[in-house]
N, C-alpha and C positions, 0 to 999 in steps of 0.2 A: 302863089305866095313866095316860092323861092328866089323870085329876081326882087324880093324888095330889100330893105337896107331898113337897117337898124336906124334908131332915135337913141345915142345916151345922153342924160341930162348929170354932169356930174357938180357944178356948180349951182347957176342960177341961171334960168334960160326960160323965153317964149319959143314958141315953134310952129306950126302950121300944121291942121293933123294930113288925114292922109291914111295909104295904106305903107305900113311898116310893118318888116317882120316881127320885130322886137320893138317895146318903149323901154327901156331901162332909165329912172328918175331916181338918184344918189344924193340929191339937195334940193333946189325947189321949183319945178320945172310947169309951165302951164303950156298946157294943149288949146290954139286960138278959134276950129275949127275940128267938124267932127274925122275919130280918128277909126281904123281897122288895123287891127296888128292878132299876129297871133299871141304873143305876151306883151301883156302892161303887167309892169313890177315897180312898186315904189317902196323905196328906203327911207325917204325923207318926207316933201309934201308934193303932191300933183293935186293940180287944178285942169280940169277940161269945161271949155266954156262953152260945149255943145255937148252930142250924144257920143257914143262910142262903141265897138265890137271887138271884142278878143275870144279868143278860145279860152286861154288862161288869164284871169282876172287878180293878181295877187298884191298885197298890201302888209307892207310891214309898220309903214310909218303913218301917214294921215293923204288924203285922198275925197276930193272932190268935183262930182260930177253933176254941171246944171243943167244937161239935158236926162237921156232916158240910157241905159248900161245894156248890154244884152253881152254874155258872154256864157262860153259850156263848163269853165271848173272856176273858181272862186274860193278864194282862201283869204281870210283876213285875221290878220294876225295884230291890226292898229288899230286904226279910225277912220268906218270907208263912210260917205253921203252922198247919197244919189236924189239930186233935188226933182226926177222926174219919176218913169217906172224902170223896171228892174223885169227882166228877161234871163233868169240864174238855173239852168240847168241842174248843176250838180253845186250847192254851196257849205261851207264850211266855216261858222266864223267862233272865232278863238276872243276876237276882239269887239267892237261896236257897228252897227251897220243900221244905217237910217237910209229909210226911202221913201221921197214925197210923196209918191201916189201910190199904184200897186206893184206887188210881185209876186213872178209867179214861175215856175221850174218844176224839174221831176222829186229832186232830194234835197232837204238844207238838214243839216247839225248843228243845231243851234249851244254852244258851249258858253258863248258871253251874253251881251245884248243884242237883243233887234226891234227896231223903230219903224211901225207902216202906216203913213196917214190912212191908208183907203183896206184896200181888202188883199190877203195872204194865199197862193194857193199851190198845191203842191201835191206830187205823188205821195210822198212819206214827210213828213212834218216831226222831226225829233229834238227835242230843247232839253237840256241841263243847267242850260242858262233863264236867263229875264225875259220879257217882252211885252212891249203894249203895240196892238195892233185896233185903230181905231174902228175900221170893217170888220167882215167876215174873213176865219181863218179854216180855211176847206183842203183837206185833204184824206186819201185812202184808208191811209192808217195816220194817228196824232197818236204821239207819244211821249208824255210831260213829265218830266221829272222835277220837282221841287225842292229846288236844294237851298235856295235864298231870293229875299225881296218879293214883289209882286208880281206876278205877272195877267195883264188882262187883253180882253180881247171883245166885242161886240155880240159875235156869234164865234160858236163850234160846229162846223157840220163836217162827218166824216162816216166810216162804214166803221172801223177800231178805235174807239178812242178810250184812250190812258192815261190817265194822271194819276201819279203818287209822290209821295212826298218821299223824299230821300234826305239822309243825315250828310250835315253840312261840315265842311272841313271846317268852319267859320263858323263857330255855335253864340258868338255873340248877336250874330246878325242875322238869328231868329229863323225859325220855319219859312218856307216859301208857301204861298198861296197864289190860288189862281182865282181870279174876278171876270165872270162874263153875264150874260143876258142869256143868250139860249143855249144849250148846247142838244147838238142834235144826230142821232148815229146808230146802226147796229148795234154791235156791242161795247157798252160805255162802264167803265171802272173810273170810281171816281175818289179821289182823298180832298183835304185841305183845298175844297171847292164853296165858292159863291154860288150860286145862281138864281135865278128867277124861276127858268124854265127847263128842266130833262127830258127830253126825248127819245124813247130809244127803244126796241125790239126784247133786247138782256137787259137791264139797268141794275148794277151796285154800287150803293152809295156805299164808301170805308170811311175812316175816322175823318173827323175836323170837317164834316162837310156841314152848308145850309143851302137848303132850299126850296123853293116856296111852292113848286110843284112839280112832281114828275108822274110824265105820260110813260105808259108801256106797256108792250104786249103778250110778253111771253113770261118773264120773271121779272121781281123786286126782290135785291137784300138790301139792307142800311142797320152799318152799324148804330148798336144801343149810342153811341158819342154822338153821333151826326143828328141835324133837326129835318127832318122833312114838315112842310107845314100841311100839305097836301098831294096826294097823287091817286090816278086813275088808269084801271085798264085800259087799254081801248078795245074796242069788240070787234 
């Protein structure tokens, strides 16, 4: 990697990808072919009209990508869209992040939004932010904090999983809830939850929750506020 040459795009510019040490993009620069760099950093807008590989993936301004991303740290501080899958080791996002199909890495911190047509997976799964995830969102430990808007997801399947509502800098804009279909896990605490189905080994339901049945093997709490419609041991 060290005999390669930098890419700045400080204007407006096409380019050819390639392996480049650096991409550096200050205005509106598009990538015509797929690219490898140790950093892509955009302050303005990037377009890549294929796939791409960085170590460090980082975005200030707006950024998209039609083929598939794969990179080790990821920070998005704008507006990243990966119209294919996403390969995010280590991610971070502050700002919005959409991805057509799957993703999947060791850790994301979820602070803003995140958009995944297909299914989410992950070592550690932590959000403060939103998200609709129209697959299955799997990971070791999930850890959800509801602080505003909705956020939903198809399935939950994990060994910890956590959701609580958290008080919102923004009290106009309501409680956060979360909406899904199964959720399924070792030890499962749950708040300001939907669901159909609970699954889980420990299961507590806390405030604002509904749902319509929960399986479990060892204990049930739910608070007097929350509706369970049904639930069963299993033996």
């Amino acid at each position: 990697m060290g005999d390669r040459h930098n890419l700045t795009i400080n204007g407006s510019g096409s380019y050819g990808g390639g392996g480049y040490e650096k991409i550096n993009i200050r205005g509106e620069g598009t990538i015509t072919s797929d690219f490898d760099c140790s950093i892509f950093k955009t302050f303005g807008s990037s377009t890549a009209l294929k796939s791409g590989k960085a170590d460090k993936f980082i975005i200030f301004g707006e950024s998209d990508i039609h083929g598939n991303l794969e990179c080790t740290e990821m920070k998005i501080l704008g507006t990243s869209n990966i119209r294919g899958s996403a390969n995010i080791q280590n991610a971070r996002i502050f700002g919005t992040l959409s991805v057509g199909e799957n993703i999947h890495g060791e850790e994301i911190i979820l602070k803003g939004s995140l958009s995944v047509k297909k299914d989410a997976e992950f070592e550690k799964f932590c959000s403060t932010g939103a998200f609709n995830i129209n697959g299955l969102l799997n990971a070791d430990i999930v850890d959800i904090s509801l602080r505003y808007d909705i956020s939903k997801t198809d399935e939950i399947g994990g060994n910890k999983i956590t959701v609580k509502k958290k008080s919102s800098i923004f009290p106009f804009r309501g409680d956060g809830k979360l909406e899904t279909r199964v959720i399924e896990g070792d030890e499962i605490f749950l708040e300001n939850t939907m669901a159909e189905i609970v699954r889980g080994k420990s299961v507590h339901i806390g405030t604002g929750c509904v749902i319509k049945l929960v399986e479990y093997e060892s204990d049930l709490l739910v608070d007097s506020t929350s509706k369970v419609l049904e639930y069963r041991k299993s033996k």
